[in-house]
C-alpha positions in Angstrom: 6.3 -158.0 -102.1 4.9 -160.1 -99.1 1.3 -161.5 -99.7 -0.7 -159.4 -97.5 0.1 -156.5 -99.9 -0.7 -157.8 -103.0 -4.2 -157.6 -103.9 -5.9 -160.4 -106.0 -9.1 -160.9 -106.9 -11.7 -163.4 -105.0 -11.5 -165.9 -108.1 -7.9 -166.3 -107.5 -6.6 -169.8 -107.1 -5.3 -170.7 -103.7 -3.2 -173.6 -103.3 -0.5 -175.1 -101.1 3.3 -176.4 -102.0 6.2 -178.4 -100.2 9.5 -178.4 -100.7 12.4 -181.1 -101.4 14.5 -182.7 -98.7 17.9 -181.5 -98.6 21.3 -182.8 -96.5 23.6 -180.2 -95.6 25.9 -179.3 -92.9 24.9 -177.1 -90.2 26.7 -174.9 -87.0 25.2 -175.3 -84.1 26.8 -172.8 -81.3 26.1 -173.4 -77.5 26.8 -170.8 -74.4 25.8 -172.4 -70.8 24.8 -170.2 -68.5 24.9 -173.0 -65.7 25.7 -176.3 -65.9 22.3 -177.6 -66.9 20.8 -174.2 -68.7 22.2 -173.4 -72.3 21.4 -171.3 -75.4 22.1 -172.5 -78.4 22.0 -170.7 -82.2 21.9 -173.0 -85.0 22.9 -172.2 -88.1 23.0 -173.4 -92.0 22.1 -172.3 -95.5 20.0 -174.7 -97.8 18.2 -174.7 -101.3 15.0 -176.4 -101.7 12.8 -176.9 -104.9 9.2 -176.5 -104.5 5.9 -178.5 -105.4 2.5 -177.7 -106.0 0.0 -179.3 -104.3 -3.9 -179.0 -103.4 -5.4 -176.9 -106.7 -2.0 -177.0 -108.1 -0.8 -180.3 -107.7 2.9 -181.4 -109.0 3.1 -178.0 -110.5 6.9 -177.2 -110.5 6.5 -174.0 -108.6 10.5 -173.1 -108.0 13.1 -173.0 -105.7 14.4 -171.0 -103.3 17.1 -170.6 -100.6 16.7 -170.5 -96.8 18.7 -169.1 -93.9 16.9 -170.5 -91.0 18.8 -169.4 -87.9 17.2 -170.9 -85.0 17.9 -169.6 -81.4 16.8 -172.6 -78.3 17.2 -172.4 -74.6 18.2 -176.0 -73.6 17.8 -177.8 -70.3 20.7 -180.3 -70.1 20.1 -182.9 -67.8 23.3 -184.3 -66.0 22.9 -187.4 -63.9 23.8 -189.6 -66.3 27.6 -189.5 -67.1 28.9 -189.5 -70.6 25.4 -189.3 -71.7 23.9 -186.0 -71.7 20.7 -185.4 -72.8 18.7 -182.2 -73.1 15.4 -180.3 -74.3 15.1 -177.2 -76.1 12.4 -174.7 -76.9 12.9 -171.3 -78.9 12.1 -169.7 -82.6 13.2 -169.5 -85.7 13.2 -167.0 -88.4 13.5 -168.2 -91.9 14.8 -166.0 -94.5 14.2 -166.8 -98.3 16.5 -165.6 -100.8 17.6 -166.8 -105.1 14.0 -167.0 -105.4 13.1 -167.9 -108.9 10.2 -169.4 -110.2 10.6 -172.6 -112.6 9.0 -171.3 -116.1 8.3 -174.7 -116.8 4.8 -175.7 -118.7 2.9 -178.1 -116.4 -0.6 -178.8 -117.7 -1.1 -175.8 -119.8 0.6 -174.0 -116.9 3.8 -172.1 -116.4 5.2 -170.2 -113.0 6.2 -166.6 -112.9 7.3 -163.9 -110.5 7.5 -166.1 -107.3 8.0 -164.2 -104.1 7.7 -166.2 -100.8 7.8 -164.0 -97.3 10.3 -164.6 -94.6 8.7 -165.9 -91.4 9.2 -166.6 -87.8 8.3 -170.0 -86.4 8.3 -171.5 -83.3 11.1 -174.8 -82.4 11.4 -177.6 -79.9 14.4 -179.7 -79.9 15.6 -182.7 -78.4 19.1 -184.3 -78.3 22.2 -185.5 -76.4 25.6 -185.3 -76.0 27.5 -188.4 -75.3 31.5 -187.2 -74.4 34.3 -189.2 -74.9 37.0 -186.8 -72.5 36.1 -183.7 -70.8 36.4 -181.9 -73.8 35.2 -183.7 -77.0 32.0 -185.8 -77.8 29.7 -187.3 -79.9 26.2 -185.0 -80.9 22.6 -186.6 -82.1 19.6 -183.6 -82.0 16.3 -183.3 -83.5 14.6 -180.5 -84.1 11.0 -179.5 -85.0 9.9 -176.4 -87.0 6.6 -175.0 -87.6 7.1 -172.9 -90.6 4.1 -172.2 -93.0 5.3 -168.7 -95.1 3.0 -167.2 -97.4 3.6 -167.0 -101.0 2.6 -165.6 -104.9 3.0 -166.5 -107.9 2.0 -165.9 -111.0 0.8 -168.5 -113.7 0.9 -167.7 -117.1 1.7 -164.2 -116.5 -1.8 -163.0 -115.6 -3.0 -165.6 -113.1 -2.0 -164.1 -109.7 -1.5 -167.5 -107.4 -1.3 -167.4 -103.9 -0.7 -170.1 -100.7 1.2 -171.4 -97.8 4.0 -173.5 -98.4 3.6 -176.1 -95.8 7.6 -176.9 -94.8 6.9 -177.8 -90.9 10.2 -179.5 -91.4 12.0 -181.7 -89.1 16.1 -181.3 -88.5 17.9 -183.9 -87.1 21.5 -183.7 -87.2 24.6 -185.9 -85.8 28.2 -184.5 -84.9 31.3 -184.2 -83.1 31.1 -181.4 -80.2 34.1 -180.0 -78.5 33.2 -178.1 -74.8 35.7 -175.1 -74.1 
C-alpha cells in the first residue's frame, strides 16, 4: 500500500528516517554508441536498516532491501590517454523489497506494518577510466542519487506513522573494467 492511498488522520505524526551505510559489490554495464557517448546501467542489490529521525528520533524503524538500477548517458572525454574521464546524467528507480518493520520498544514505542513505496530519482555521475592495454583498466565513479520514497508505519499497532525517508545517497565505487 503506497502512502498516497492510505488515509490517516490530521493528528498523525509525521516524521523522517535514514538509513545505514552499506558496502557491496555492484555491475556496472556500458554500450558506446561513439567513441565519446555511452550508456551505462548499473546494477546491485543492498539491505539497509532504518532510523527514525525528526518526531521519531533513533526509533528503530526497520530494514528493507533495495534494487536500485540506475540507467546514465555518459560523455567520455578522450584527449587525455590512459586517463579517461567522463560525466553522466540519468534516473534511477529504486525498488524496496524484505520489508519488515523492527518490533522493537523504543520509548514506550514499537514499529509495525512498515511499507515504504518504490521511487524514481534522478542521478549524475562522475568518474574515469584509467586503461592499462587496449582492453583492461582500472574504474573510480561517483554517483549521486536523489531518492526521498514515502513511507507508513504503524506504532503500537494503532498509531498510523507516515514520512520520507531521506536516503539522497552517494555511490562511489572502484574497479577493474575490461572494453570488448
Amino acid at each position: 500500500m503506497s502512502l498516497a492511498s492510505r488515509s490517516c488522520p490530521p493528528r498523525t505524526p509525521r516524521s523522517r528516517s535514514a538509513i545505514s551505510d552499506q558496502v557491496i559489490p555492484e555491475l556496472d554495464i556500458s554500450y558506446f554508441f561513439t567513441r565519446n557517448i555511452a550508456a551505462e546501467l548499473i546494477l546491485g542489490v543492498t539491505t539497509h536498516h532504518i532510523i527514525g529521525t525528526g518526531t521519531l528520533n533513533g526509533l528503530d524503524i526497520g530494514k528493507a532491501s533495495l534494487l536500485p538500477p540506475t540507467l546514465t548517458l555518459q560523455y567520455h572525454f578522450t584527449d587525455f590517454g590512459a586517463f579517461k574521464p567522463y560525466v553522466g546524467a540519468g534516473i534511477n528507480y529504486t525498488v524496496f523489497f524484505n520489508q519488515s518493520a523492527a518490533n522493537t520498544p523504543f520509548a514506550g514505542l514499537v514499529v509495525t506494518d512498515l511499507r515504504i513505496s518504490n521511487q524514481v530519482a534522478p542521478a549524475v555521475q562522475f568518474g574515469f577510466d584509467y586503461m592499462l592495454d587496449p582492453h583492461w583498466g582500472l574504474n573510480f565513479d561517483v554517483k549521486k542519487l536523489w531518492l526521498r520514497p514515502s513511507y507508513s508505519a504503524l506504532a503500537n499497532n494503532t498509531i498510523p506513522v507516515f514520512g520520507h525517508a531521506n536516503m539522497d545517497p552517494w555511490l562511489v565505487s572502484g574497479g577493474i573494467a575490461y572494453k570488448f
